[in-house]
N, C-alpha and C positions, 0 to 999 in steps of 0.2 A: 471683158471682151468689148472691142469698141463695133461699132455700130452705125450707119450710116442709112439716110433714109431717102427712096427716091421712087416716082410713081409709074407705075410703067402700063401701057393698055397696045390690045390687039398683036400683031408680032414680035413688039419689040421683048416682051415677056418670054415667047418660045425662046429667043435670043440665048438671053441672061440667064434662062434657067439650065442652060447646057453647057454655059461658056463660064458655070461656077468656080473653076476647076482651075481656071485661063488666068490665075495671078499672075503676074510679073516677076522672073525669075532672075538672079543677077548671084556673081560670084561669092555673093554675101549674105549673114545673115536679113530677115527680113520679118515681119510681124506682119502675120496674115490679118486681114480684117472682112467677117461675115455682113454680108451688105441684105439688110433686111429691105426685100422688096412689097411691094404693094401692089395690088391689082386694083382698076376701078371698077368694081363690077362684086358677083358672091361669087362662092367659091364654087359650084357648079358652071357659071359662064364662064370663069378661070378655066376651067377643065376643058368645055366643050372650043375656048378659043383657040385647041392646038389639036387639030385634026391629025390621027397617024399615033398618036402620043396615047390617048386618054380611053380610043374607043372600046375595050373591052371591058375595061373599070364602068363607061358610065352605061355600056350597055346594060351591065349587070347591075348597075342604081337605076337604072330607069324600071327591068326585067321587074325588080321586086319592088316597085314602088317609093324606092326613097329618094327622086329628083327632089319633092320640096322640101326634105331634110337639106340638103347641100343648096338650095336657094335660099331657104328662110328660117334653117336651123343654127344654133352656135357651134359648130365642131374642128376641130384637131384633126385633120386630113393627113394621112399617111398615100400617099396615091400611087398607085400599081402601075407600070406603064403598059402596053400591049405584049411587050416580050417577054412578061411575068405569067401572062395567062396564054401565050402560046407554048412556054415551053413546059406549063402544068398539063395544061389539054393534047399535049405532044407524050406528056410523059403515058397517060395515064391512057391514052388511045394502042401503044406501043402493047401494053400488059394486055387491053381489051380483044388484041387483036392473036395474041400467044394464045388468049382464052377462048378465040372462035366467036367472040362477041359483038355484036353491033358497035359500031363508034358513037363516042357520046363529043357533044358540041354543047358550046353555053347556052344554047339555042333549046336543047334537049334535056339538061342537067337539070337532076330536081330544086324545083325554085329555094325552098325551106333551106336548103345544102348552102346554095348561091347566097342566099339571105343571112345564115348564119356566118359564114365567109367574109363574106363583104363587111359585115357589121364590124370586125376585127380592126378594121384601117378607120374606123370613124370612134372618134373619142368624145364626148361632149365637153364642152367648154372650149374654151382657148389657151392653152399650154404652151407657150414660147421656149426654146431649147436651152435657154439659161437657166427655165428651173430644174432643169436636166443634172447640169452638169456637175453635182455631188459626184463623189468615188463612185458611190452606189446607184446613182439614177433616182426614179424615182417609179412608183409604179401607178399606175391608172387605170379604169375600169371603159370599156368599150362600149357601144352604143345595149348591147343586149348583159349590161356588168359582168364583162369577162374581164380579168387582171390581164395586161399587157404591162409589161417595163419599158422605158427608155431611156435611156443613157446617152449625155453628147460630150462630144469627147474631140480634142482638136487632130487632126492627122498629122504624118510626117513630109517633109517637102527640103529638096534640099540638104539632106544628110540631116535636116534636124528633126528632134522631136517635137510636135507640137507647132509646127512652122506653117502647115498647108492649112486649109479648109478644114470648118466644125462638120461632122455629120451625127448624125443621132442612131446608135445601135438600139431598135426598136426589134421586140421581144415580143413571140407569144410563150407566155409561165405556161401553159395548159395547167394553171390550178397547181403549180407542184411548188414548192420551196428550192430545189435544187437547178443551180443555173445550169448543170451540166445536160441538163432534161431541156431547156427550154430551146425553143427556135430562133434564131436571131439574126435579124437583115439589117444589115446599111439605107442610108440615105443616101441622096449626093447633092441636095439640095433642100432647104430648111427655113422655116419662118417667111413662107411665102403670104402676105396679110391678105385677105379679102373683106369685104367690108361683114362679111359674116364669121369670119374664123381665119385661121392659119392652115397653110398647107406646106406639108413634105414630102417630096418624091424619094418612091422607093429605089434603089438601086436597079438597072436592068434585069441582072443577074438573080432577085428576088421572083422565087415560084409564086405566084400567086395561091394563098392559103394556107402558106410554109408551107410546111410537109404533110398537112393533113388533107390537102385537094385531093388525092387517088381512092385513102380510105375512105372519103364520105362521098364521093359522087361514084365509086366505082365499089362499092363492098364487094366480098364475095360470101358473107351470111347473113342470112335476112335478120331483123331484129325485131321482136315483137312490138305492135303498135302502139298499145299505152306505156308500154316499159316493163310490164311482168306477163309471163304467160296467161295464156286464158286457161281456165279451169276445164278440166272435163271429170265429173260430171259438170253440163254449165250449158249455157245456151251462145253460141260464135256467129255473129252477124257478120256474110259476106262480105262488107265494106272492110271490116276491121283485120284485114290480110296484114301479115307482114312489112317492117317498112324493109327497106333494101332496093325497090324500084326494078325495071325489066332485066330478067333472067337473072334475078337474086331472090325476089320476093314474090314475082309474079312473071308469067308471060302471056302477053298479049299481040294481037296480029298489027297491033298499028299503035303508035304515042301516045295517040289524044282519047281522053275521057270523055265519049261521045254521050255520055248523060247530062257531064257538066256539073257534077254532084258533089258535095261533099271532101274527096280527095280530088278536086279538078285538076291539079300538076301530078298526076300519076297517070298510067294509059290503062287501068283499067277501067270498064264502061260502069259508070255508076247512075241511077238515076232516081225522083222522087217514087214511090212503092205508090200504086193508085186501090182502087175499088176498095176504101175505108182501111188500106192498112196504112199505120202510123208509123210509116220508115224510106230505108231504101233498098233496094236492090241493083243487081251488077245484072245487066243485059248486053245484047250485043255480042251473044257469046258465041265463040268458035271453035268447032276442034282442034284439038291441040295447046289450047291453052291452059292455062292452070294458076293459082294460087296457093300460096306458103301461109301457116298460123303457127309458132310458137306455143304450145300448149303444155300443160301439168298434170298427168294425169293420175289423179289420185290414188286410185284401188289399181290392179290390174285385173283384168278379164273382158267380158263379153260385155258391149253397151247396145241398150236401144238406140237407134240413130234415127233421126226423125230429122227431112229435110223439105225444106217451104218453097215449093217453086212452081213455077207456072208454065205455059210454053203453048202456044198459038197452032196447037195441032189437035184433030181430034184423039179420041180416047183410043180409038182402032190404030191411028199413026205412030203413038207414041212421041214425047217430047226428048229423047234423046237418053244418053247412060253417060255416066260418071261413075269414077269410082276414088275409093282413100289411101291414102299411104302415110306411114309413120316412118321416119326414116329411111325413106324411100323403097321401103317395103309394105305390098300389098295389104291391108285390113278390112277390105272389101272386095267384093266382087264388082263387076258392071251393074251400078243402079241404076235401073230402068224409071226418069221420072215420065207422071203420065200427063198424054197431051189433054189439056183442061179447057181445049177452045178461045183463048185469049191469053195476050201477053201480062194481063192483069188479075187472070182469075187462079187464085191461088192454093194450093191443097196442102196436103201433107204424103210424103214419101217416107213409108218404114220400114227397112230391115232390123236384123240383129249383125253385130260387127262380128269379127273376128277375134280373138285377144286381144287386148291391148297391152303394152306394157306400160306400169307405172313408173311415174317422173314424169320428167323434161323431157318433150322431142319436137319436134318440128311433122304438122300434119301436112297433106299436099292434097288438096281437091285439082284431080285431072278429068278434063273434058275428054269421054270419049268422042261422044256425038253431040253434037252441042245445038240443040233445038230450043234453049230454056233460061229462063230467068232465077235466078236465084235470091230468095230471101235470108233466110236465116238456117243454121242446122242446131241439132241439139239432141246432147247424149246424158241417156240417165239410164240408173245402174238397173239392171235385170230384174232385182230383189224389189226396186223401189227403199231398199234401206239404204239413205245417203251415207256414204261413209265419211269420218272425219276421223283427221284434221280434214278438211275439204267445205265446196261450197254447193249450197242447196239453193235453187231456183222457187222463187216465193211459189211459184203457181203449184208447183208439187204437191202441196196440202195430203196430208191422205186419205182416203177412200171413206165413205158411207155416211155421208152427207152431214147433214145441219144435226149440232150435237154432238157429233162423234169425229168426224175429220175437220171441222170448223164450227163458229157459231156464227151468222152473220147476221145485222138487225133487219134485213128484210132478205126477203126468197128470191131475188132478182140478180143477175148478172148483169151488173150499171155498164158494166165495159163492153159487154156483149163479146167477147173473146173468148179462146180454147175452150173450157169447160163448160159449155153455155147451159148445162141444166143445172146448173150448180147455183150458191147465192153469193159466193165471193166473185168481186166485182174488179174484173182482171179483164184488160187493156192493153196495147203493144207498146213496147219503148221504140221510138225516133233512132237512136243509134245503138248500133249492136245487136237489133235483133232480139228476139220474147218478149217477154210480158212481164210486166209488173200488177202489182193489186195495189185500187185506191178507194175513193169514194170511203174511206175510214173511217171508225166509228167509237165510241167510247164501249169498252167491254167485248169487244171483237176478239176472236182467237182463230189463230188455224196450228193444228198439230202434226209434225214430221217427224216419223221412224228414224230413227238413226243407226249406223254401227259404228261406234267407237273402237277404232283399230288395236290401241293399247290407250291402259292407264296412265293418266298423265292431268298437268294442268294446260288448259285451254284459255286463250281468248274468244268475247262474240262480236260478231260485226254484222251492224244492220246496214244495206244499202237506201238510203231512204233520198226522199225528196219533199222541199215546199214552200211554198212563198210567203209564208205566214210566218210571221214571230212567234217563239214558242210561246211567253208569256205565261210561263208555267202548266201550258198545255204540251198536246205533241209528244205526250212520253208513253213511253213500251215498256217491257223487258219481258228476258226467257224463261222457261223454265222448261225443270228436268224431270219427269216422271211426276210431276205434281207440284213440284218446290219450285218458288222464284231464288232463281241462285245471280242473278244480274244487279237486280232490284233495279228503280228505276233509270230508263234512259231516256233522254229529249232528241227531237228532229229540229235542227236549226232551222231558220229561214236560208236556204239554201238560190232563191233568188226563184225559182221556175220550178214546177212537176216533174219536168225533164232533164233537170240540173243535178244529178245525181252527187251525194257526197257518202263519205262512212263514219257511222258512228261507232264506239268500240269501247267493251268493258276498260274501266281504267284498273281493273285486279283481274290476276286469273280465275278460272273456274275447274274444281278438282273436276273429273269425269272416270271411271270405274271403266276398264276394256266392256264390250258387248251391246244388246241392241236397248235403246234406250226412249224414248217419245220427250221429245222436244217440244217446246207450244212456244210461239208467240203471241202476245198479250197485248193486245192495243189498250193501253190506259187511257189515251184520250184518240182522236185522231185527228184530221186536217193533214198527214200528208203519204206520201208514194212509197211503196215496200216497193225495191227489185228485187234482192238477193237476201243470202245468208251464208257468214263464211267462219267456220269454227277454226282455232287456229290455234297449233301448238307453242304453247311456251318456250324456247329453245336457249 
């Protein structure tokens, strides 16, 4: 392909990059030639120099922070025009509105969505369309390494094949092997140089996000937070709601995250938890709103529910009622939380649930009266006997103190948390809500009942934390009615206290149906127990 080279700045650019199309057409054959342009400038002021052209692309690079990528990064620009992201936000407002649902705008759309999106048209390095142009293209990974293909391929012009303009059929694979799955838009213009990178416009007619814009900025099921449900029995920190955004995952009276915490591009009210607790909470709260959690719930039956919340009334007023639902069926009645005199000063609220049923379901905390702050909820089983497969909450320990439910090397609760006449030394975790036990010690043990649903073999998983190298220290393991059946495990240097990772037998563990006493065995210590999750072989 021949090639021609010439510098172009300020209008004359908008010109040439629309009149690519404008070859010279005559009764006869002709041999098109791609005329690689140059801008003097990066490829961000390339973009901002054609007002009407660019502005939804760069709003949405500025919205999520990557302006100095496109001023002083090397990238492969694929560039969206404004009628890409009108006629995606046109589509996807059309569905919103069949649904009864607020309109969503770039202005509103969750940033994470927009960022993952965007990142699609930026490629790192510098990629010029002739390395394209094998049969097969070639494929390349995106600014966040997602595989995208591009392919350049000459058009037809003039009855011929191959006679017009190069454009580049630019792919998103979504991860598959099969073309007939993948998404795939035109250019209409290609190898535009900036002194940082090259840029290609996308065709008008290109949706911005390909087809994935409606499902990710408009779901209609929420999706759990970290990726897998939360356990019940388990402790569920009100920040850690479903993701999905308003009226999927959550409904709130207004956008904005008036605590400014944690989820800030979400409109639930989040904000730092005060008077010595180690977290957050969701205030600001209003009748009528609600929150979704994706949960698993192990056993089926009756749970203690125990919920953290505080609320600026007295004890005579009352702090307002909530109540649960599992599949949008009632599990509670109207819990009355109580008013505690301050938006910081925080208690405990307990009933017993109603059934539960076991699995997967989707819970829903609805604001009757919404007088109240919310910290953390947390359900554990009736019996006190954890069931497994399932996950057991470190502070559970069980009952009748130093010796018999635990050993700990001094009579003090260092955390000063839940159990405070006890000597294991249990503290709040930062996100998610409960407590973890630290302050660790060489020859420490706490022991936990269990019921083993059926016979089978088991994995163990410690949730641990620490900032310390193991260096041959740092190790635990379980046992079962008296026997270490783990034998030794380590806590890596996980960077922080609050840096939570899991460590996990690398063999199964047989376990016998019925109820059984568990111990964990601090071999050495220096670092953070939260959890405990027994887990079926399968």
């Amino acid at each position: 392909m021949k090639k021609m080279l010439f510098r172009l700045s300020g209008v004359a650019v908008m010109i040439i990059l629309f009149l690519y199309a404008g070859c010279k057409k005559d009764s006869g054959y002709y041999e098109h030639q791609n005329i690689v342009r140059e801008f003097a400038g990066n490829t961000y002021d390339l973009l901002k120099s054609q007002p009407g052209v660019y502005d939804s692309f760069l709003y949405v690079i500025d919205k999520v922070g990557l302006t100095d990528s496109l001023k002083e990064g090397i990238y492969t620009v694929f560039a969206p025009t404004n009628a890409s992201f009108q006629e995606a936000i046109s589509n996807m407002n059309n569905l919103r509105k069949a649904q009864g649902r607020p309109l969503l705008y770039l202005s509103t759309s969750p940033l994470y969505q927009l960022d993952s999106m965007v990142s699609t048209y930026l490629i790192p390095g510098i990629i010029p369309s002739d390395s394209m142009s094998g049969q097969d293209g070639i494929d390349f990974y995106s600014r966040y390494n997602f595989m995208m293909h591009g392919r350049y391929k000459s058009t037809r012009s003039e009855g011929y094949v191959e006679g017009g303009p190069g454009v580049i059929e630019f792919s998103n694979t979504k991860g598959v092997i099969y073309i007939r799955q993948w998404s795939t838009s035109n250019t209409v213009a290609v190898d535009i140089k900036t002194s940082n990178g090259l840029v290609n416009v996308m065709d008008r007619n290109h949706i911005f996000g390909f087809d994935e814009f409606i499902g990710r900025i408009n779901p209609t099921l929420p999706s759990p937070y970290y990726g897998y449900p939360l356990p019940i029995p388990g402790t569920i920190g009100f920040e850690i709601f479903d993701k999905g955004g308003e009226s999927v995952a959550y409904h709130d009276n207004d956008p904005t995250n008036n605590g400014g915490k944690f989820r800030p591009r979400e409109g639930v009210d989040i904000e730092d938890s005060g008077n010595g607790e180690n977290g957050y909470d969701v205030g600001w709260t209003n009748s009528g709103e609600w929150l979704k959690y994706t949960v698993f719930i192990n056993e089926a039956g009756k749970y203690r529910l125990s919920i953290r919340a505080a609320a600026n009334r007295s004890a005579a007023e009352g702090g307002g009622t909530l109540h649960l639902e599992i599949d949008d069926n009632p599990v509670t009645g109207g819990i009355k939380i109580k008013g505690t005199g301050g938006d910081q000063n925080w208690v405990e609220n307990e009933i017993i649930t109603r059934d539960l049923p076991a699995g997967k379901h989707v819970l829903k905390v609805s604001y009757d009266l919404a007088r109240f702050n919310l910290r953390f909820m947390r359900f554990l089983p009736l019996s006190k006997h954890y069931p497994v497969p399932g996950t057991i909450p470190v502070e559970e320990f069980d009952e009748g103190g130093e010796g018999v439910g635990y050993h700990d090397s001094d009579a003090s609760n260092n955390g000063g948390k839940y159990r405070l006449n006890e000597g294991v030394d249990i503290s709040q975790n930062k996100e998610g809500g409960g407590y973890n036990v630290g302050w660790t010690n060489d020859n420490e043990w706490m022991n936990y009942t269990i019921n083993v649903l059926k016979t089978g073999e088991y994995y163990f998983t410690a949730r641990v934390a620490s900032p310390n190298a193991p260096n041959g220290n740092n190790r635990f393991h379980f046992e079962i009615d008296g026997q270490n059946v783990t034998g030794s495990m380590t806590c890596p240097n996980t960077g922080g206290w609050d840096a939570w990772t899991n460590v996990t037998t690398n063999q199964t563990i047989h376990l016998e149906k019925g109820i059984h006493v568990m111990r964990f065995f601090e071999e050495n210590g220096n670092y953070n127990i939260r959890s405990f999750t027994i887990s079926e072989f399968k």
